[in-house]
N, C-alpha and C positions, 0 to 999 in steps of 0.2 A: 481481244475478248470483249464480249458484249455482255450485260447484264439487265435484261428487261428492253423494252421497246420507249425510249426515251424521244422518239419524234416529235410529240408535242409534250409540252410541260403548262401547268396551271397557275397563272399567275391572278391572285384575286379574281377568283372564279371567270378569268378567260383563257380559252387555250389559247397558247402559241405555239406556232409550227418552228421544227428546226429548220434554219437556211445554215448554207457552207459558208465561211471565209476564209481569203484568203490570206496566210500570216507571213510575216516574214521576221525569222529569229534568230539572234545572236548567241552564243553559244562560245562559254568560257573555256578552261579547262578544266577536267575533272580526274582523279584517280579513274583508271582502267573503260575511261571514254570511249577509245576503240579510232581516238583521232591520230593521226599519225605524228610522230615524236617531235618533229620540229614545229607543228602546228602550234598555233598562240587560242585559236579555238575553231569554229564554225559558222557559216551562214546556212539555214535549211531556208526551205518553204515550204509550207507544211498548207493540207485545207481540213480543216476542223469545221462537227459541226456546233452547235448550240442556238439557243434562244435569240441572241444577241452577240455581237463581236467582244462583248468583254467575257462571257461565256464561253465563246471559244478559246479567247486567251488564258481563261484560269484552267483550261483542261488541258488546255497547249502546254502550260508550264509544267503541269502536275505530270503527263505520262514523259516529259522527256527527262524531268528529275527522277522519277521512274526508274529509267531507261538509264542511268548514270550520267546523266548529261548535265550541264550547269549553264539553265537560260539567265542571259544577262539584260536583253533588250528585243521588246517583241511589237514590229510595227503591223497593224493592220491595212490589209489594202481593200477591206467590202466586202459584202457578200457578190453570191453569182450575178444577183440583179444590179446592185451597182456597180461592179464590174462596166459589164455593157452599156448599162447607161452612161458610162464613163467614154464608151468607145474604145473600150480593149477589144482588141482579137485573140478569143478563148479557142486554142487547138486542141481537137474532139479529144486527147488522150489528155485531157487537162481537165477538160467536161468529165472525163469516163473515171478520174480519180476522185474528183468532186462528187458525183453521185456515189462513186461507192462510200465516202466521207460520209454522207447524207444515212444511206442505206445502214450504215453497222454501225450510224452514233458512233464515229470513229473520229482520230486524228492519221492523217497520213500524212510520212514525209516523203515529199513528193521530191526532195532537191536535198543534197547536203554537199556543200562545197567549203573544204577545210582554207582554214584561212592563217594566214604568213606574217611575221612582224613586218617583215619590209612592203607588204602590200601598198601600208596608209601610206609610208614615202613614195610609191613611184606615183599614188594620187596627186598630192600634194607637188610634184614637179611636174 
């Protein structure tokens, strides 16, 4: 759900435009999470928009605690532009989720992959 046209915001009487980022969030356990019973929590990756990547990340937190979820750690990885300048390869239905992020002032999870206690051990060996 959207509430107003939030693309650009005024910050000391300049506009700024909203760009995407892209997050990547960990994800505790919660009462009625909806993660499967053995799970310890979650990895998503999500693309939010906002003014700025810490913008994104406060809106990132907010609809997933929302959403009953319980963010523990939220790494950002850039907007779309430094993405590429970064030299990633952005596949079009990666682009086609990131605009709509853009378009509805939204957060979308793009990725949700439950995650295992025994994970960090088979890293670690």
């Amino acid at each position: 759900m959207c509430f107003g046209d939030m693309s650009a915001n005024r910050i000391k009487g300049k506009v700024m435009a909203q760009q995407v980022y892209t997050l990547l969030v960990q994800v505790g356990r919660a009462d009625e999470d909806g993660l499967p019973e053995d799970a310890t929590g979650a990895a998503l990756v999500c693309y939010a928009s906002g003014v700025d990547e810490a913008e994104a990340v406060r809106e990132t937190v907010s609809i997933l605690k929302q959403a009953g979820l319980s963010p523990i750690e939220v790494t950002g990885h850039g907007s779309l532009d430094e993405r590429l300048a970064e030299g990633h390869d952005i596949p079009e239905e990666e682009r086609e989720l990131m605009d709509r992020a853009l378009e509805e002032n939204a957060v979308i999870v793009a990725q949700m992959e439950p995650l295992f206690g025994d994970e960090e051990d088979e890293d670690d060996a």
